[in-house]
N, C-alpha and C positions, 0 to 999 in steps of 0.2 A: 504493500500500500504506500502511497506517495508520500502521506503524512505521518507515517510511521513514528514513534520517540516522539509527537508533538506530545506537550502535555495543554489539556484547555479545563480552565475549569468558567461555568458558566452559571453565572449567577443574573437569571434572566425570566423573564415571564412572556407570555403570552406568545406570540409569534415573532417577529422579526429578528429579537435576538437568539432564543431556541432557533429558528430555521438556519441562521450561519453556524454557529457552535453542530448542527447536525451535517451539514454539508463538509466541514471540518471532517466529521467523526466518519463522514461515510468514505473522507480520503486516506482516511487510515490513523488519526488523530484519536487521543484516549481523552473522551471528555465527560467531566464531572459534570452534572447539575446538580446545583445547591441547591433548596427549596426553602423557604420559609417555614412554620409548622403550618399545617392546612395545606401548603402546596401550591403550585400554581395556578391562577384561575382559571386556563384552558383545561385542567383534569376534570371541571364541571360542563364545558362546553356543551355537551349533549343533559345535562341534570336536569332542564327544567322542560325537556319533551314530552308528553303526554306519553307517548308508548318509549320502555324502556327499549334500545337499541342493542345496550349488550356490549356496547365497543365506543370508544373515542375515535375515530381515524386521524381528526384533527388535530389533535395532542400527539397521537403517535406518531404522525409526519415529522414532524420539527424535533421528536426526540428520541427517535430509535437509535439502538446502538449509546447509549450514555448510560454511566451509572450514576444512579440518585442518591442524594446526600441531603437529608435535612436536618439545619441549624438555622437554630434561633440567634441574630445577630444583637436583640434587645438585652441579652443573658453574655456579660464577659466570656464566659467559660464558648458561648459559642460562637461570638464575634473574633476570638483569636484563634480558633479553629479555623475559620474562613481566612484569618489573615496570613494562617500558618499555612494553607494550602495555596494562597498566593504565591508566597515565598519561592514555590519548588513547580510553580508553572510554566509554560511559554507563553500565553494568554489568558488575561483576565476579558471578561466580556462579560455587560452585563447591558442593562437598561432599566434601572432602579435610578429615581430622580437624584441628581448632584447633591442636592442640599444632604440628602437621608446619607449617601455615601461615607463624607462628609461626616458627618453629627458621628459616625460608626469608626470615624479614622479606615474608609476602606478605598477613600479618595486614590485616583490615581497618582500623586505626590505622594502617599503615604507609601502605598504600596509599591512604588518605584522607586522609594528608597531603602526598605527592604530588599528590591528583586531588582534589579539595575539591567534583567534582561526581560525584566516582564512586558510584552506588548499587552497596552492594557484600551480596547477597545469599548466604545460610550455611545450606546444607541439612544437619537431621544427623538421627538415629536419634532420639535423646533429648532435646536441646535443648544450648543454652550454660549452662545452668545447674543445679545441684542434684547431687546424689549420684554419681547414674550417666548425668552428662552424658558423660562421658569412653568409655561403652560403644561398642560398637561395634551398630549395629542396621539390619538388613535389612526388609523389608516382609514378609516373616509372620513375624519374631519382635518388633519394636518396634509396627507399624500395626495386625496381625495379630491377636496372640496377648499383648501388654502392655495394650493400648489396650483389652478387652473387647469387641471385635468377633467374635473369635474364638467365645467365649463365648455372646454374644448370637446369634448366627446356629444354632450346633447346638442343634437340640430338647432340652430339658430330660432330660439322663440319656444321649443319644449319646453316644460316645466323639469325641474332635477329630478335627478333618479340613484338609487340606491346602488351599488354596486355588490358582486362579492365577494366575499370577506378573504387576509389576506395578501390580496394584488399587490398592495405597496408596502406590507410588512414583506413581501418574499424580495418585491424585489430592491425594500431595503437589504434584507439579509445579505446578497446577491453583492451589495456593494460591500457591506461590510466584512464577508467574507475578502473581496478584492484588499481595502484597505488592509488589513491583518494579513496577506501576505506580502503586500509591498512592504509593509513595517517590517519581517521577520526576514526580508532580503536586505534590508536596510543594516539589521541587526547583526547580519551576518556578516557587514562589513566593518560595521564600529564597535559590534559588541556590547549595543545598549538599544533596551527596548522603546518603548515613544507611547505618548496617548494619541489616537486614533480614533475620528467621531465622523460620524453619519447621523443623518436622521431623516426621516418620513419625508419632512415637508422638503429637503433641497433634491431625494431620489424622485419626487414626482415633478419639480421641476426638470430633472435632467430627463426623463422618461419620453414628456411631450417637447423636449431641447431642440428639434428643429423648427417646430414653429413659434417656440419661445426667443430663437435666433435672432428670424424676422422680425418680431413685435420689439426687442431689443435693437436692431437696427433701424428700424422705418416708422416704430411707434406704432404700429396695427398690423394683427395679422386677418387672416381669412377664418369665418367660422365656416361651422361644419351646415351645410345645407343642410333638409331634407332628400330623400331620396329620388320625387317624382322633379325637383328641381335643381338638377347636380350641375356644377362647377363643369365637368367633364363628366358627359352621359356614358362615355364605357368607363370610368370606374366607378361602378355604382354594384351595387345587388341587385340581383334577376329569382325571379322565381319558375320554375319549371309548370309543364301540366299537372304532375302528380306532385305538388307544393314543397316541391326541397328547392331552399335557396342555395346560390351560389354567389360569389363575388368575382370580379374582373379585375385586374390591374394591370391597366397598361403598361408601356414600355416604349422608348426611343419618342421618334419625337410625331412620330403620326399615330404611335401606338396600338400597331398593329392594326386597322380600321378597316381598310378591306378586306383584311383575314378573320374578324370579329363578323362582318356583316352578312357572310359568308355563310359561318356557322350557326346565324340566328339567321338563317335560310331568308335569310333579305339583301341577297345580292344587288337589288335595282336601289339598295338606297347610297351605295357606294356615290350611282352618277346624279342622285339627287340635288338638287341646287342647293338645296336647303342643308346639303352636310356634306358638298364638295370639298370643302377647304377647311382647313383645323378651325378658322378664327371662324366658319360659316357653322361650323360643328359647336362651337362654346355659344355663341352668337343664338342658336337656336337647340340647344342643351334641353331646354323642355321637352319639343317635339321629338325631338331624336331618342329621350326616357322612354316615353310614352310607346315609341314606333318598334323599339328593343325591349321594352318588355310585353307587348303583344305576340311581340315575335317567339321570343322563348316561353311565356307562356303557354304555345300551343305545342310546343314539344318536349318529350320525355326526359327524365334529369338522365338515362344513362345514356339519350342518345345525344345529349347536349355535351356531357362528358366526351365521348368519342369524338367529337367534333374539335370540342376547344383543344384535348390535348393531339388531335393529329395536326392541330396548326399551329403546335408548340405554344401556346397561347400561356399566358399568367395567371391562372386560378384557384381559387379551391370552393370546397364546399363548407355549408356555416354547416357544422355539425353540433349536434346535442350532444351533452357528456356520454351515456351509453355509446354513440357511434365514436367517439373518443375511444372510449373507453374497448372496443372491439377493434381498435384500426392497429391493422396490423406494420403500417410504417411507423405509428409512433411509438409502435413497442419497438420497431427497428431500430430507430432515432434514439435510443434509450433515454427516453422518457419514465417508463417505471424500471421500481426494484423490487424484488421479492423482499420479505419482512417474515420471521418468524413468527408463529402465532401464538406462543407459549404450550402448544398442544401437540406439538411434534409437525406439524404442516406450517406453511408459510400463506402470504396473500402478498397482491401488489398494492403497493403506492408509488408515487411519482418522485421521483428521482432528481436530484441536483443535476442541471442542465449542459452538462460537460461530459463528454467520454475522453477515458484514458484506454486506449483497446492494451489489453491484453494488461492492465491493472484495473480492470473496473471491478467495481461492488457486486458480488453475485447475489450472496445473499446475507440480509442485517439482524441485528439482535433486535427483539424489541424495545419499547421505548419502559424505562424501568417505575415497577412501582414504588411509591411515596416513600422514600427513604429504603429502599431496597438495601443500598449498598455504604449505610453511612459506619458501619461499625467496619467493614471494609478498610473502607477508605482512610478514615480514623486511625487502624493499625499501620497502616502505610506512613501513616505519616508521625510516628512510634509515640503514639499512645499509649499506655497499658492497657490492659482488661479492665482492671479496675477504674480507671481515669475512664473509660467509656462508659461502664453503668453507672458511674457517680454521674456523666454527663445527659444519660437517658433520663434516671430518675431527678433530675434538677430542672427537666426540659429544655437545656442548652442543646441540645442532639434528639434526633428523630429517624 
């Protein structure tokens, strides 16, 4: 495994900082999760459903393969436990507000001068600095709904819409996992670890980054139309006879048009006046919707397939999660992993976005339960026997 000898320990909750610290572990990295007592709040994610499900998957995503350690940081005895397993890490990662850090001496000065190789990574909402660093912020209201993503994705004059849950915790993870190994290449050449911050609200600015470019150079950029009145009629969504959509996306600079019009069996509208020329094509963007989606609506979504990819064409289809979840390219793509199921069989979930061929993940432990492994971990880090049940029965340890 690539991460092999990392040591991570991750004192984090909910999603974005569990999802890096797992991406870590699925590279081959040994990483703790600390827990508070009670545990993270994602261990309840499914608790308040009407029919018992039986399973977390959303907890288990962001924490297979770690072992669980819970200490109480409010109890000396087990706030120097956590500081002592700093000590002997390569990364610290957490996303526990500054102030609390802080107030617990687990600040990254504190523990960096104990650990002078610690990369010590700091996930937040808003960042360490500025106004309303100190807020508190989730992924649809900091990544969401601050960042302009929100904005940018509903057509021009819809009302907002909810998204799901997630998106911009993963793919803060995503960054954060990047930053923590530019710091630990950093490290390797001076010998000293560094504090490392991401947060919610600047990944969903970089996320929609090219058209926050624009608005950044010219002061405005484009929203998003409706469908039946698109910017550019072939890159839009078409719906078939039998109601499977699909999307287009051009390419070059006439964007494939006569091979498009082709395949939506409306060859005469290539020499039509009205969509001769690119600028005659934007110019009348409406009618051309309109003339393209009559057109593939009268034919079949596999005979529409056959068409666009024998014209080498840009597309895919909008798929439901089930059809995800059955396509055999994205299990290609390695998209999922297999996961233990504690029962001698495994299941999939989806998989950190990178292939290493011939070091990838086969199959993962699963994600541990609520202090599984803290007497464990505890002795590793040479405790007594004793010094551990004094630490259970005081509630310092869990």
């Amino acid at each position: 495994m690539l991460l092999k000898g990392l040591k991570v320990v991750d004192f984090s909750a909910y999603i974005a900082g569990p999802g890096a610290a797992c991406i870590l572990g699925d590279w081959g990295a040994d990483v703790i999760k600390v827990e508070r007592p009670g545990g993270d709040m994602m261990r309840a994610a499914f608790a308040d459903l009407k029919t018992d499900l039986g399973a977390n998957p959303t907890f288990d995503l962001d924490n297979r393969g770690k072992r669980g350690v819970v200490l109480d940081i409010t109890k000396p005895q087990g706030r120097d436990a956590l500081a002592k397993l700093a000590e002997t890490a390569d990364v610290f990662l957490t996303n526990v507000r500054p102030v609390s850090l802080r107030k617990y001496a687990l600040d990254d000065v504190t523990l960096r001068a104990a650990n002078p190789r610690l990369v010590y990574a700091v996930i937040t909402g808003y960042g360490l600095e500025g106004p309303d660093a100190h807020l508190p912020g989730f992924d649809v209201t900091a990544f969401w709904a601050r960042s302009g993503i929100g904005y940018m994705t509903a057509p021009k004059g819809a009302e907002p819409f909810m998204r799901t849950s997630g998106m911009g915790d993963h793919t803060t993870s995503l960054a954060t996992v990047s930053a923590i190994l530019a710091a630990l290449y950093e490290r390797d050449r001076t010998g000293e670890g560094r504090l490392v911050q991401t947060s919610l609200l600047a990944s969903g600015v970089y996320l929609w980054g090219s058209d926050m470019a624009v608005q950044l150079k010219f002061g405005r950029v484009a929203s998003v139309r409706p469908r039946d009145n698109p910017i550019n009629a072939l890159a839009n969504y078409f719906k078939s006879a039998d109601d499977r959509w699909f999307v287009h996306n051009p390419r070059g600079g006439s964007g494939g048009w006569e091979a498009f019009a082709t395949a939506a069996g409306r060859p005469d509208l290539i020499t039509d006046e009205r969509f001769a020329s690119g600028k005659a094509r934007r110019a009348n963007a409406r009618d051309l919707a309109a003339e393209l989606d009559a057109a593939f609506a009268a034919l079949p979504f596999e005979e529409i397939a056959r068409r666009l990819d024998a014209a080498d064409l840009v597309w895919a289809a909008m798929q439901t999660p089930a059809e995800v979840a059955a396509d055999p390219q994205i299990a290609a793509a390695g998209a999922f992993v297999d996961v233990e199921d504690g029962h001698g069989g495994t299941y999939r979930s989806p998989a950190a976005p990178a292939r290493f061929p011939g070091a990838d993940a086969t199959v993962r432990p699963p994600a541990p339960k609520l202090g599984e492994h803290t007497r464990e971990v505890l002795a590793e880090l040479g405790y007594a026997e004793a010094a551990v049940e004094a630490m259970f029965a005081s509630g310092a340890a869990g």
